[in-house]
C-alpha positions, -999 to 999 in steps of 0.1 A, spaced: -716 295 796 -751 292 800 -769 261 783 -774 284 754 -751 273 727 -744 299 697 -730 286 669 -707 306 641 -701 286 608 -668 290 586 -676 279 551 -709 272 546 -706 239 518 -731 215 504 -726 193 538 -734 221 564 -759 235 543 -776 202 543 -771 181 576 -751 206 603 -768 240 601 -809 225 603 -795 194 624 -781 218 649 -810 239 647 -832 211 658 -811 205 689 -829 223 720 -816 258 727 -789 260 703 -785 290 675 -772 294 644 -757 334 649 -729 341 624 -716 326 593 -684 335 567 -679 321 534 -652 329 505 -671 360 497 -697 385 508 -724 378 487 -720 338 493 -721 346 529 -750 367 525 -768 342 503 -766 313 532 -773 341 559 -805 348 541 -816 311 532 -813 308 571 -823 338 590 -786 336 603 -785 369 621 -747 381 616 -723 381 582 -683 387 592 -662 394 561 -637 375 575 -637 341 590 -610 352 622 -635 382 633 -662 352 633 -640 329 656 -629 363 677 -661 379 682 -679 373 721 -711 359 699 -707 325 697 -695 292 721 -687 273 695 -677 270 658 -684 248 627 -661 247 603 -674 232 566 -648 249 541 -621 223 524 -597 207 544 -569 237 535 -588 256 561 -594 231 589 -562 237 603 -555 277 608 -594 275 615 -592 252 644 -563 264 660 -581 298 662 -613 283 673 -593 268 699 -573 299 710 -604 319 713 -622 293 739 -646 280 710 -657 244 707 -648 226 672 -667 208 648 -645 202 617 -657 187 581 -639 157 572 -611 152 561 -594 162 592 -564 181 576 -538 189 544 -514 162 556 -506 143 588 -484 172 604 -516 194 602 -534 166 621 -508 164 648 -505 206 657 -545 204 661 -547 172 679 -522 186 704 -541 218 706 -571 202 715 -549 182 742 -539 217 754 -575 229 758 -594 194 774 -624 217 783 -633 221 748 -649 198 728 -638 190 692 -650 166 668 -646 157 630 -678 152 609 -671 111 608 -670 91 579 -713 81 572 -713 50 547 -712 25 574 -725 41 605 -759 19 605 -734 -17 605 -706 -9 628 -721 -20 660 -731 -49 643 -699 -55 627 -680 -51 663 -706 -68 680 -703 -98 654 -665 -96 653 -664 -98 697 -686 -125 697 -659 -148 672 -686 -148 642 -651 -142 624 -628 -162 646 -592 -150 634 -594 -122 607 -576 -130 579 -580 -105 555 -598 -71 547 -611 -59 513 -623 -26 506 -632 -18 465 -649 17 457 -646 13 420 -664 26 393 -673 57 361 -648 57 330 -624 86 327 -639 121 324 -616 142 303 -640 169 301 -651 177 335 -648 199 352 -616 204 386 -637 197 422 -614 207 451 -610 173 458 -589 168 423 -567 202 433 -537 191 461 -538 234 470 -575 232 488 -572 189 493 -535 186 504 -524 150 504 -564 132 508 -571 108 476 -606 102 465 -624 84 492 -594 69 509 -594 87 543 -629 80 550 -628 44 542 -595 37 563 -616 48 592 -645 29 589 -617 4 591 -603 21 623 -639 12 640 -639 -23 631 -605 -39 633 -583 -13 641 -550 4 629 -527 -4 601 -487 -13 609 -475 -7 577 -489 2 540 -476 2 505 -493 16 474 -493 24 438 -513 53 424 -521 65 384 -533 102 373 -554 89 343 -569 120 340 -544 143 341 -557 179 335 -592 193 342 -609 232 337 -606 253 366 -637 276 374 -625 299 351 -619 277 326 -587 275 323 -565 239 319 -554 227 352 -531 200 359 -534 172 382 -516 157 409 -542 135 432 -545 101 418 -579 87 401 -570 48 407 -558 36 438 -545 5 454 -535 -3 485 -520 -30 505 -511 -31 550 -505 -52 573 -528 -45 604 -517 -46 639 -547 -72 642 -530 -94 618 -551 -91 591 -544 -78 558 -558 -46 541 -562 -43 506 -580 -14 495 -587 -3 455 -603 31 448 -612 41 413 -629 72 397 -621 53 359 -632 17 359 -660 22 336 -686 -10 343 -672 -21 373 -690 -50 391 -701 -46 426 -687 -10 425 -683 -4 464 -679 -41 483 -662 -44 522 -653 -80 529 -636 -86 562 -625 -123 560 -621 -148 591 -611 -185 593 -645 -195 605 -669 -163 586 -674 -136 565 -687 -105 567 -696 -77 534 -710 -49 532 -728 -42 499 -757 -21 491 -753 -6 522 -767 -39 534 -746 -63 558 -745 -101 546 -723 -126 566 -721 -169 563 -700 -195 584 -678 -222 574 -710 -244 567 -728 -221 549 -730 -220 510 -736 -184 503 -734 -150 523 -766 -144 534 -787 -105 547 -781 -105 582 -803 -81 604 -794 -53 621 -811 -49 655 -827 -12 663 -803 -9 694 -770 -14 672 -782 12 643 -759 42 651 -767 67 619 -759 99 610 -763 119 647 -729 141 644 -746 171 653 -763 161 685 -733 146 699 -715 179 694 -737 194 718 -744 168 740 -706 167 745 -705 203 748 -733 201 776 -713 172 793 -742 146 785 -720 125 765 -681 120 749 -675 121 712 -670 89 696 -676 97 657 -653 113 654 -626 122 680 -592 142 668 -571 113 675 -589 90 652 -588 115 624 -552 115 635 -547 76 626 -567 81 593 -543 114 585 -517 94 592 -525 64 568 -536 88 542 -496 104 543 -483 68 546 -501 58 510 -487 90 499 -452 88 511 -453 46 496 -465 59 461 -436 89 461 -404 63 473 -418 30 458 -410 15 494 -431 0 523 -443 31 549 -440 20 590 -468 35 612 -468 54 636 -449 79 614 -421 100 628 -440 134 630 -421 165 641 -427 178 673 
């Protein structure tokens, strides 16, 4: 392949229209050349908004054709999977919108598809809320700021019930398989700083159980709107995480408290506050230049692709743990029983 990098894009969303197609774009000698969305005229609309040369009418001549090195895929995670393992087949690199898959079996066949193919980079678009903080966080946590963690809260509350809206993918289990709300992204910002969970258990309520599809029609829900969740971390801390679309009022909506026997750490605002054991109150810590990682999914992509650099937000076997955890809090709030992790995937 010559350092020329052509790019096809399956499903064309609100993400890839806004971050991965001009992001990519402003990476040196890479091209945009091909895109496929659910229908002709939508892929013709994003072709035209950005001089992208070729519209397929299906998204497997796309991932077939001898025009690109490489494939974005931004449709809804009931895609990822059949999407990837083409890619894959047909020599393309991967980049993959979060969440990874459906459900953690999905995870595993691409995971070891990517293991099968180790000259191919693949990524998942990573999980952005805390990108700025995590070095700090990790940097903080090394140096015993913490000492032993204790426990870690994670609350994403907030809006009361909405009985009138309108069904988003992410309420329909057909196009979102088993993700809930925002769970999947939050467990792995969790993943960066402490590690993985040993064991979960949850309870989860369908307060709003029916929505209008496009068509206006009544649809009925299955994907919970509140959330709670408890786990026992291979660190031995504890995870609690609540998640709430109808919490009307809710204080401090989205707080992450990671609690040690000598500090504390939170992340509110999108601000990182800490105090120690003599401290009275948390107080803004600063986040050095060096440590600010950001949003930079799209030049890692092809920096890995050109060998410059390995992925790190986010690698297939980290959307593999969060895939995982996600099917675990599923699995708990079908049986009414604790879940063990690793799960027992099939082969």
């Amino acid at each position: 392949m010559s350092d020329r990098i052509r790019i096809g894009v399956v499903g064309a969303g609100n993400n890839t229209r806004k971050h991965h197609i001009p992001k990519l774009r402003d990476q040196e000698n890479v091209e945009i050349v091909s895109v496929v969305n659910r229908s002709r005229e939508s892929s013709q609309h994003v072709a035209d908004a950005f001089n992208i040369p070729t519209v397929y009418d299906n998204w497997r001549e796309l991932v077939y054709a001898n025009d690109t090195d490489a494939i974005v895929i931004g449709t809804w995670p009931y895609m990822h999977h059949p999407v990837t393992l083409a890619s894959l087949d047909a020599g393309k690199h991967v980049m993959v919108e979060a969440r990874m898959a459906m459900n953690a079996q999905e995870a595993h066949e691409m995971f070891r598809m990517s293991q099968q193919h180790p000259e191919l980079i693949t990524q998942i678009v990573p999980s952005p809320m805390t990108l700025h903080l995590d070095n700090t966080i990790k940097r903080l946590i090394h140096e015993g700021y913490l000492g032993d963690i204790v426990a870690v809260d994670v609350t994403a509350m907030g809006g009361f019930a909405d009985f009138d809206g309108q069904a988003h993918w992410r309420h329909d289990r057909a196009l979102s398989g088993i993700n809930i709300m925002s769970l999947g992204i939050w467990y792995e910002a969790i993943l960066r700083w402490v590690g993985s969970a040993q064991s979960v258990m949850a309870m989860g309520k369908t307060v709003v159980k029916t929505r209008k599809d496009s068509h206006g029609k009544p649809m009925a829900l299955q994907i919970p709107d509140h959330l709670n969740v408890m786990a026992d971390m291979v660190c031995g801390a504890q995870l609690s995480i609540s998640l709430s679309s109808v919490t009307g009022l809710a204080q401090d909506a989205s707080t992450s408290t990671l609690y040690g026997t000598d500090g504390t750490l939170q992340i509110r605002g999108g601000k990182l506050y800490g105090g120690q054991r003599d401290d009275k109150a948390l107080q803004p810590l600063t986040v050095p230049d060096n440590e600010n990682g950001g949003w930079r999914v799209e030049e890692e992509f092809i920096n890995a692709i050109r060998g410059l650099e390995p992925i790190t937000h986010t690698a297939f076997g980290d959307g593999v743990k969060y895939m995982e955890f996600t099917e675990a809090v599923h699995l708990s709030m079908e049986q009414g029983h604790v879940v063990h992790l690793p799960l027992a995937m099939n082969a």
